[in-house]
C-alpha positions in Angstrom: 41.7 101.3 230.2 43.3 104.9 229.9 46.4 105.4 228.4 48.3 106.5 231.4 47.2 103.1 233.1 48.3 101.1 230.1 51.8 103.0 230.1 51.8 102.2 233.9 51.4 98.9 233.3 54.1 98.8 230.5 56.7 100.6 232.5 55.7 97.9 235.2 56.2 94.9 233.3 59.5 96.0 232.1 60.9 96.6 236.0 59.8 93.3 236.9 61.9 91.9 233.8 64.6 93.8 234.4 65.1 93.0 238.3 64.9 89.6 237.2 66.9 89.7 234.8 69.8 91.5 237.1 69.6 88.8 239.9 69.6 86.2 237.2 72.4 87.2 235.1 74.4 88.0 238.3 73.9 84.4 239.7 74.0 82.9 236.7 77.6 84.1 235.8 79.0 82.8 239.1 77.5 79.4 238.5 79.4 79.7 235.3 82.8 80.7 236.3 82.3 78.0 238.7 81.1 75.2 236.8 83.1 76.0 233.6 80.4 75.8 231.8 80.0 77.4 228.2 76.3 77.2 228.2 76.0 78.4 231.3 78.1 81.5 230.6 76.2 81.8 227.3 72.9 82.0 229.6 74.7 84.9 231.6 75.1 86.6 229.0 71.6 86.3 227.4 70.9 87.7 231.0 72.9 91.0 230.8 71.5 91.6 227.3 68.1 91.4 228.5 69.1 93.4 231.6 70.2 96.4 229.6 67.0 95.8 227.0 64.8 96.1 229.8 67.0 99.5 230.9 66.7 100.3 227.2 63.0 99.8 226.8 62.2 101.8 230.2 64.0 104.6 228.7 61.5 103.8 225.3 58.5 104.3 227.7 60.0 107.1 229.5 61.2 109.3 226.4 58.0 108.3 224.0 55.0 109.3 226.4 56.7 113.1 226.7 53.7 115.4 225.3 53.8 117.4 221.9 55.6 120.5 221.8 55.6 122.9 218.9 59.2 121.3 217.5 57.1 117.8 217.6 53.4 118.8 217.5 52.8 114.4 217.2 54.6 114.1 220.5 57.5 111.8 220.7 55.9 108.5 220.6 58.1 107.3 217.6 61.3 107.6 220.0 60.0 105.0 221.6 60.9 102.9 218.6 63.9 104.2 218.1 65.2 103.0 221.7 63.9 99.4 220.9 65.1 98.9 218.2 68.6 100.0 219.9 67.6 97.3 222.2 67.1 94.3 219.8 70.7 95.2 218.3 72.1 95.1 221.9 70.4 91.6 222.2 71.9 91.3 218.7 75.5 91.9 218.9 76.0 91.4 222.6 74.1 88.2 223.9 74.0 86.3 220.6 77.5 87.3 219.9 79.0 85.9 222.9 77.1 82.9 223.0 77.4 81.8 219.9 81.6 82.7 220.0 81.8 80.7 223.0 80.0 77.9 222.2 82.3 77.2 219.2 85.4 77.7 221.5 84.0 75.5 223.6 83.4 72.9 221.1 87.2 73.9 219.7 88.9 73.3 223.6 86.5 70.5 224.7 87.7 70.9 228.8 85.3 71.9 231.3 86.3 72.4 234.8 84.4 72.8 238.1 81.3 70.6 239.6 78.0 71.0 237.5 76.1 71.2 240.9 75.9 74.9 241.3 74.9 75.2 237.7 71.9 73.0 238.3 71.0 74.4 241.3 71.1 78.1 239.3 69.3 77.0 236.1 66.4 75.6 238.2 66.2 79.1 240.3 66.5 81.1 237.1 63.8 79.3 235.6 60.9 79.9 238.6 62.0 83.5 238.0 62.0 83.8 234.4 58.5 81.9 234.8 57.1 84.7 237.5 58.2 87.7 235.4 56.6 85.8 232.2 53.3 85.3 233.8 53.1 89.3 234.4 53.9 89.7 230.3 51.3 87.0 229.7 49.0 89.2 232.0 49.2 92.1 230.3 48.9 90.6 226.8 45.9 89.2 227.5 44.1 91.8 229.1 45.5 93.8 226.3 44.0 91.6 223.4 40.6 91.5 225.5 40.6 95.7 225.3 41.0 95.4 222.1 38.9 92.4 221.2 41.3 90.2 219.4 43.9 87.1 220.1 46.6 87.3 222.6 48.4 86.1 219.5 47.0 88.4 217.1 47.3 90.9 219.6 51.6 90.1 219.9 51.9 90.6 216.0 50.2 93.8 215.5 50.4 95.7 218.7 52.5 99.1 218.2 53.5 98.9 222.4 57.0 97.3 221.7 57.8 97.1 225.0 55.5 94.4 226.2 56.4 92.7 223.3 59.6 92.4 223.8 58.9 91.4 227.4 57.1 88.6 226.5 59.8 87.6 223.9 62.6 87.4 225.8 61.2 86.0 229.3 59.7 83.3 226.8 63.1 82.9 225.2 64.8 82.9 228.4 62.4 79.9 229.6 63.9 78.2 226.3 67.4 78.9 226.7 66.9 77.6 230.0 65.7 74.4 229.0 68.4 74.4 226.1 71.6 75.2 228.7 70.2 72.4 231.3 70.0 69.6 228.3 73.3 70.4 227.4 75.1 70.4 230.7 73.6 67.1 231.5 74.5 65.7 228.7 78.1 67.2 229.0 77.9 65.7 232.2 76.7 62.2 232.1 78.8 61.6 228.8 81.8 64.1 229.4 82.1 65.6 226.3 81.8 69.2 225.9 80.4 69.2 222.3 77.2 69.4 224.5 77.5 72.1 226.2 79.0 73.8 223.1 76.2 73.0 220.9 73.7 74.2 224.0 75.5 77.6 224.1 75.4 77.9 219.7 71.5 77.2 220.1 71.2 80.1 222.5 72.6 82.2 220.1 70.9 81.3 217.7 67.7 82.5 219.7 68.9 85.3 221.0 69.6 86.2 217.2 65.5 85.0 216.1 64.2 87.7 219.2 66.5 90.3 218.1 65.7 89.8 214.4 61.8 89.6 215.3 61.9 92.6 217.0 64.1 95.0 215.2 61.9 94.4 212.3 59.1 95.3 214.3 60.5 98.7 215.5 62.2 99.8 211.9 58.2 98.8 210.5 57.2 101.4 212.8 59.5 103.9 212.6 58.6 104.0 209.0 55.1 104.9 209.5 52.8 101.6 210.2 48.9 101.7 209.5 46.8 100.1 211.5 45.5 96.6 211.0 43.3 96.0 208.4 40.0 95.5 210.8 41.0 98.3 212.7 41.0 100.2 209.7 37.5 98.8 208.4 36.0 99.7 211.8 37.3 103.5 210.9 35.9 104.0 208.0 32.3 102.2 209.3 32.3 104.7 212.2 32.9 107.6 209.7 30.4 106.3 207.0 27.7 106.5 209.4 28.0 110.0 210.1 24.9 112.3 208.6 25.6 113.9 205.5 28.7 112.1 204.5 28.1 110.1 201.3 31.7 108.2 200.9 34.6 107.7 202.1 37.4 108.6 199.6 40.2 107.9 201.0 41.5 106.7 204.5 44.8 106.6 205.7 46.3 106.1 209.3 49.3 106.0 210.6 50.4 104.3 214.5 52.9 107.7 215.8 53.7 105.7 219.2 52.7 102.7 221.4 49.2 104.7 222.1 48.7 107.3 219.6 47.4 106.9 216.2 46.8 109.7 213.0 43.4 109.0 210.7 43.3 111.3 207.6 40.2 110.8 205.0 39.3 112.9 202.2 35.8 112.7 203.0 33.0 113.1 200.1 29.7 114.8 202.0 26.1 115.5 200.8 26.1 117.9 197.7 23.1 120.0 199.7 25.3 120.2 203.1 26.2 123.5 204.2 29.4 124.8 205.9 27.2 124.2 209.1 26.8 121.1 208.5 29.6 119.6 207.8 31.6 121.2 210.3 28.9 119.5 212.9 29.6 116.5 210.7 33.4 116.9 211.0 33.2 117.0 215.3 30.7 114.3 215.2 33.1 112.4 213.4 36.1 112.9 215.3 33.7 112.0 218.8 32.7 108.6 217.4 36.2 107.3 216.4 37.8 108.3 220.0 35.4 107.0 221.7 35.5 104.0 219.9 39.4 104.3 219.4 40.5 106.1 222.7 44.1 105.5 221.1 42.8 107.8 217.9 44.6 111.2 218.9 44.3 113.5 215.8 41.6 113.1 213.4 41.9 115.0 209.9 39.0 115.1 207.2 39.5 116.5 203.6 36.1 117.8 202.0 36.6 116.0 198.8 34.6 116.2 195.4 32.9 113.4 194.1 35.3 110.6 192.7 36.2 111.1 189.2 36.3 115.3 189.4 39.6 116.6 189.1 43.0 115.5 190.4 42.9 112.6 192.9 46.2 112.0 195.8 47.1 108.9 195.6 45.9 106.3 198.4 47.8 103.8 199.6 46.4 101.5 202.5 43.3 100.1 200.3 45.2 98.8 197.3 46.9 95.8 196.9 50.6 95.3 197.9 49.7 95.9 201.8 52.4 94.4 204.6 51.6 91.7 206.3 52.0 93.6 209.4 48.6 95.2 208.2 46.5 92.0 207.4 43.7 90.9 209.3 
């Protein structure tokens, strides 16, 4: 799959969400206001924060897949990061705020006013379109893990395209919060005490706050500078080991610079009896085998290095201990 069609995709997944999201939130607050309920409100306003995420995240796809310029010769894939991680605090501070707030003022008051009818009726529309927008996330995961021969699972941990990511996580939690706000309504309303509905609308916030947590460390991991995974980063340096006249690998470092962009860097130890010739052949040859391989591999440096043990070595990082999890196989 080329890159544009996997951005396509992204930026496709995220406009279902968000219209989704927009008619739900909208419905969803009038069922509120009209059923007084607090987890119903809370499930609004998880809604509206997953509205403007999905506005947030579009803008992530929009601003990170402008090309490099000579201010930003590695393009501006790492703004991308920057506007969802904006968009985790948003789920942060606004939906998990709210819901959680109200939920204890609702458990403070205890009254509830209005008929629970139209809240039903709402949660059980929300949830068949929460459930169509998911099944376009879970799409796109999976043919995502199969391009890159791994786990849908797997695939949701390491991937550097935010976006779908967060997708996935908040139509799933959205399905949950669903399931939360209808058990406590019902029981609000077959028992008639609002501790119910209370504790429903605390629960949502509570995982609203998990999402937001989940994926703001995700985006700051990123922003930092993120490796590839550790097999990704095995299959590199095989691919580079088996290019004529290069006798090690030194060192090899990558970095991930946006959802579909990626830096390698090796100091590269070639045949003592290679000429100039050579290893310049040896160099392109290189750099062919890991984008084809790799098509997300954009720039490709190699540092003619002297045998291990001569003279000053840089330090290397990604093949000692200490590594992230976000890096382990």
């Amino acid at each position: 799959m080329a890159e544009a069609e996997v951005k396509t995709e992204s930026v496709g997944t995220v406009v279902v969400a968000g219209a989704a999201n927009l008619a739900i939130a909208i419905a969803k607050l009038v069922a509120g206001l009209l059923s007084g309920s607090a987890a119903m409100l809370s499930e609004a306003a998880h809604s509206v924060a997953d509205t403007t995420t999905e506005l947030l995240l579009y803008l992530a796809l929009r601003r990170g897949a402008r090309p490099a310029d000579p201010r930003h010769p590695f393009g501006y894939g790492k703004e991308s990061y920057v506007w969802a991680f904006l968009a985790a605090l948003f789920t942060f501070v606004a939906g998990a705020g709210f819901a959680i707030t109200h939920g204890v003022t609702t458990i403070l008051v205890h009254e509830h006013t209005g008929s629970y009818l139209v809240a039903y009726v709402v949660l059980a529309i929300s949830f068949a379109i929460e459930s169509v927008s998911l099944a376009r996330a879970v799409r796109q995961v999976r043919g995502e893990s199969r391009r890159w021969r791994t786990t849908p699972r797997r695939y949701l941990r390491l991937t550097a395209d935010t976006t779908v990511k967060a997708v996935f996580l908040e139509d799933s939690a959205a399905l949950i919060g669903l399931l939360i706000a209808a058990a406590g309504l019902t029981l609000s309303h077959l028992t008639g005490d609002e501790l119910y509905d209370g504790v429903a609308s605390i629960l949502i916030g509570v995982l609203l706050l998990v999402v937001a947590a989940v994926l703001a460390r995700s985006n700051i991991s990123l922003l930092v500078g993120r490796a590839v995974s550790e097999r990704t980063h095995r299959q590199i340096e095989q691919e580079l080991a088996q290019v004529p006249t290069v006798d090690r690998i030194d060192t090899l470092m990558t970095m991930v610079l946006g959802p579909e962009d990626i830096l390698v860097a090796a100091k590269v130890d070639f045949r003592d009896d290679a000429t100039g010739a050579e290893i310049e052949a040896a160099s392109d040859e290189a750099e062919r085998r890991l984008t084809g391989r790799f098509p997300e591999i954009a720039y490709v440096f190699l540092d003619p290095t002297r045998p291990r043990g001569t003279g000053r070595r840089a330090r290397t990082t990604q093949d000692e201990p200490g590594r992230s999890v976000d890096q382990e196989a």
